[in-house]
LUMKOL-517367 format. One line per field, with one value per residue (C-alpha): x, y, z. Coordinates in steps of 0.25 Angstrom, whole numbers, padded with zeros to 4 digits. Example, Ala and Ser with C-alpha at 12.3 -4.5 7.8 and 13.67 -1.06 7.14 Angstrom:
# residues 2
c1 <- 0049 | 0055
c2 <- -0018 | -0004
c3 <- 0031 | 0029
This chain:
# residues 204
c1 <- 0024 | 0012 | 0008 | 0012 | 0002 | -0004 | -0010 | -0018 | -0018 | -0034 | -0031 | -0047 | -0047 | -0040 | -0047 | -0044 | -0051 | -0047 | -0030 | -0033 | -0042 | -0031 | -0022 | -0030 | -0030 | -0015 | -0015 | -0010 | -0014 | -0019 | -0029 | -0034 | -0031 | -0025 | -0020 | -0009 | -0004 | -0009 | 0000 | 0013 | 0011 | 0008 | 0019 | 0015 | 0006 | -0004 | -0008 | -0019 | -0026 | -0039 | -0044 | -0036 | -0022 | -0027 | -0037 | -0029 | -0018 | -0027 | -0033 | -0018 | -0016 | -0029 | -0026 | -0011 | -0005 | 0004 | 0016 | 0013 | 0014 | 0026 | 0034 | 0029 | 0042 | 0034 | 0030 | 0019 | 0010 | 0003 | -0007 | -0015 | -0017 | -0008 | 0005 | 0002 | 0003 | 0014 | 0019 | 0023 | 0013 | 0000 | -0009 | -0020 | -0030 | -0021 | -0034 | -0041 | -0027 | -0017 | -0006 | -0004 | -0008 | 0003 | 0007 | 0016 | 0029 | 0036 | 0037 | 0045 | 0033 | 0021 | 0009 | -0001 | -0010 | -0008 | -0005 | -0012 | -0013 | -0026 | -0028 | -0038 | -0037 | -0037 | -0027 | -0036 | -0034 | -0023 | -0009 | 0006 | 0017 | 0031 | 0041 | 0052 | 0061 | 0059 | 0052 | 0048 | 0031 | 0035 | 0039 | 0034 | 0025 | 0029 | 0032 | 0020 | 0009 | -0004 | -0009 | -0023 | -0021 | -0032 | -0027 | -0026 | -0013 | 0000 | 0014 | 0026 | 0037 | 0046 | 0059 | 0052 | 0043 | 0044 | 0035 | 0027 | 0014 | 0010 | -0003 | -0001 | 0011 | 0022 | 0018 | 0024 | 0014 | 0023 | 0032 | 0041 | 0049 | 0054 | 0043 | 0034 | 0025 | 0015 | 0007 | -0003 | -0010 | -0018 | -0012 | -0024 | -0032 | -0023 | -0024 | -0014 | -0002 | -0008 | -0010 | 0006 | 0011 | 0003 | 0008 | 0022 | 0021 | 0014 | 0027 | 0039
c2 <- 0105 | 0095 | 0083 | 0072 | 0063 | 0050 | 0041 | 0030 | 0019 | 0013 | -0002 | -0004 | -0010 | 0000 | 0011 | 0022 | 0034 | 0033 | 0034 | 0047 | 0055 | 0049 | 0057 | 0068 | 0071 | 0073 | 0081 | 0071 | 0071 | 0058 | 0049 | 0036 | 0031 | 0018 | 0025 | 0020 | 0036 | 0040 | 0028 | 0034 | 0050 | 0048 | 0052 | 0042 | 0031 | 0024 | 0009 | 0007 | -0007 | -0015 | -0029 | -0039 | -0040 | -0050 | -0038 | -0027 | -0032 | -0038 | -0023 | -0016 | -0026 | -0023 | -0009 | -0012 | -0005 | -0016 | -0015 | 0002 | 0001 | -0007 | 0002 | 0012 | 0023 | 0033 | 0031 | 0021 | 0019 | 0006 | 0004 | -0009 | -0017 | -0009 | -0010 | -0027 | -0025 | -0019 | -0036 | -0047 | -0055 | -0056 | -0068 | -0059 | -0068 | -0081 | -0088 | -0087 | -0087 | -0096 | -0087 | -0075 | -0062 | -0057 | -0039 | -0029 | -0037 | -0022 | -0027 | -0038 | -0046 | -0054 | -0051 | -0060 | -0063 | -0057 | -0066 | -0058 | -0070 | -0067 | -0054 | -0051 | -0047 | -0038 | -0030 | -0018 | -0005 | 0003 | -0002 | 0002 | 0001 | 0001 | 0006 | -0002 | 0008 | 0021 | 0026 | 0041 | 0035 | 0036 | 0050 | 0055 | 0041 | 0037 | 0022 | 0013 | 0022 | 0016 | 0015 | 0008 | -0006 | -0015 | -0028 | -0043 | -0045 | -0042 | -0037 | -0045 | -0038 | -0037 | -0029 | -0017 | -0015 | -0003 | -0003 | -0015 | -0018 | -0030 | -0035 | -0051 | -0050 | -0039 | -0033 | -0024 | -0010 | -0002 | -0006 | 0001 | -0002 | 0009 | 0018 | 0009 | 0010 | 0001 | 0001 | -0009 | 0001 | 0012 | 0026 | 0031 | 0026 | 0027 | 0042 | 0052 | 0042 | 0037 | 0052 | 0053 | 0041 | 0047 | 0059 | 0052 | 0045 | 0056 | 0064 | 0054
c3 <- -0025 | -0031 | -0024 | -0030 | -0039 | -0032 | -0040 | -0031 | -0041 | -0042 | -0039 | -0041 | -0028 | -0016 | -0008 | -0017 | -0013 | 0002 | -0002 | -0012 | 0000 | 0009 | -0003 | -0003 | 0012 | 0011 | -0001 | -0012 | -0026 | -0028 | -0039 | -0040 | -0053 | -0061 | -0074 | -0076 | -0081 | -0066 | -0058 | -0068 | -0067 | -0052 | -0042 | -0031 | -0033 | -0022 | -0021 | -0014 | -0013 | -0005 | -0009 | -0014 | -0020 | -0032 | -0035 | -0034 | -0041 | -0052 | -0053 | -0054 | -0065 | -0075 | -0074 | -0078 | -0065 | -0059 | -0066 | -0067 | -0050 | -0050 | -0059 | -0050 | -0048 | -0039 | -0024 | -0023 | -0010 | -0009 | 0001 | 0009 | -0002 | -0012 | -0004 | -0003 | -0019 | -0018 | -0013 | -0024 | -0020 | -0010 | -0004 | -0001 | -0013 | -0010 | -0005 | -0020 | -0027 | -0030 | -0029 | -0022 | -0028 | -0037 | -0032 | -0036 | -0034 | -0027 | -0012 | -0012 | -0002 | -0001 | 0005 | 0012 | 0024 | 0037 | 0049 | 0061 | 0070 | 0077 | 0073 | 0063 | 0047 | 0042 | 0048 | 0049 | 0058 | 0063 | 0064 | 0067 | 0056 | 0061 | 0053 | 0047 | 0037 | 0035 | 0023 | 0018 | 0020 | 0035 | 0035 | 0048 | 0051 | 0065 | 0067 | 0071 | 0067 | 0064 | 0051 | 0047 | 0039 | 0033 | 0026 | 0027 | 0020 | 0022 | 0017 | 0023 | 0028 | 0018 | 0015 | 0010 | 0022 | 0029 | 0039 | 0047 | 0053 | 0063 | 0065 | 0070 | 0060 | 0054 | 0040 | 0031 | 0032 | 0023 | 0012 | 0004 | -0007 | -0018 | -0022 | -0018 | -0004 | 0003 | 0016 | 0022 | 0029 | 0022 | 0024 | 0021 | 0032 | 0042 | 0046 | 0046 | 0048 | 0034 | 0029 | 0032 | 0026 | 0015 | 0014 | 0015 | 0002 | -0005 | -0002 | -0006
């Protein structure tokens, strides 16, 4: 049987190259690319994001891919950044914008600042997730396993997260919603846990 085709769709702005070895070491045939032709043909698609939602958005939508993800029908992973895109709305420029950033409008949430208390951002290191529903990208992850985070802002919790995280506050760590998937953390830094959860969503 042939692997399935995963296109990592190029934001300009995301740590590509470590998601596609991350690919690799489990066996999955993967690219980087933006072509709009790739993102279609492709059986399951990845949205990896760093930086900033006002510049990863503004990217998505020169190279036209905004409303080519929404009307996304096959599987698609977003990761850190790429799952907050996923939100209607995020404050992560709030402080140089009038209005919060405008995202993918999928989850039926908002993402803003975390409120840690006295612990530090960014939310950086390993972390436990619980589990809140069952889903097929937990085959075989036990509850509260560790995976490795690195952000500032958050997802509420909303009605399509399926799994949580607490640092100072609850957060959502994994949505779900339809064919479309997010963590917070990044699979592919968070040993073979993330390898797994990989390998999960490589195989649904």
């Amino acid at each position: 049987m042939a692997s399935p085709k995963i296109t990592v769709i190029d934001t300009g702005y995301a740590n590509l190259s470590s998601v596609k070895i991350a690919l690799e070491k489990i066996k999955a045939d993967a690219k980087i690319s933006y072509d709009p032709d790739d993102i279609r043909k492709a059986d399951k698609l990845i949205l990896p994001g760093v930086g900033t939602a006002s510049a990863a958005m503004e990217k998505l939508r020169s190279r036209k891919l905004e409303d080519l993800i929404v009307s996304a029908k096959q599987p698609l992973l977003g990761i850190c950044l790429g799952m907050q895109m996923l939100a209607e709305n995020s404050e992560e420029d709030l402080a140089e914008n009038s209005a919060a950033v405008r995202c993918l409008g999928i989850i039926k949430s908002n993402v803003r600042i975390m409120k840690t208390g006295d612990l530090r951002l960014p939310h950086m290191g390993w972390n436990q997730i619980r589990i809140i529903r069952d889903h097929p990208i937990f085959r075989d992850i036990p509850d509260n396993s560790y995976f490795y985070f690195v952000h500032s802002y958050c997802m509420e919790l909303n009605s399509s997260t399926i799994a949580e995280c607490s640092y100072g506050e609850e957060f959502t760590a994994v949505v779900a919603s339809g064919n479309f998937i997010g963590t917070q953390f990044h699979p592919e830094k968070s040993g073979a846990v993330g390898s797994k959860l990989l390998s999960n969503f490589v195989e649904m």
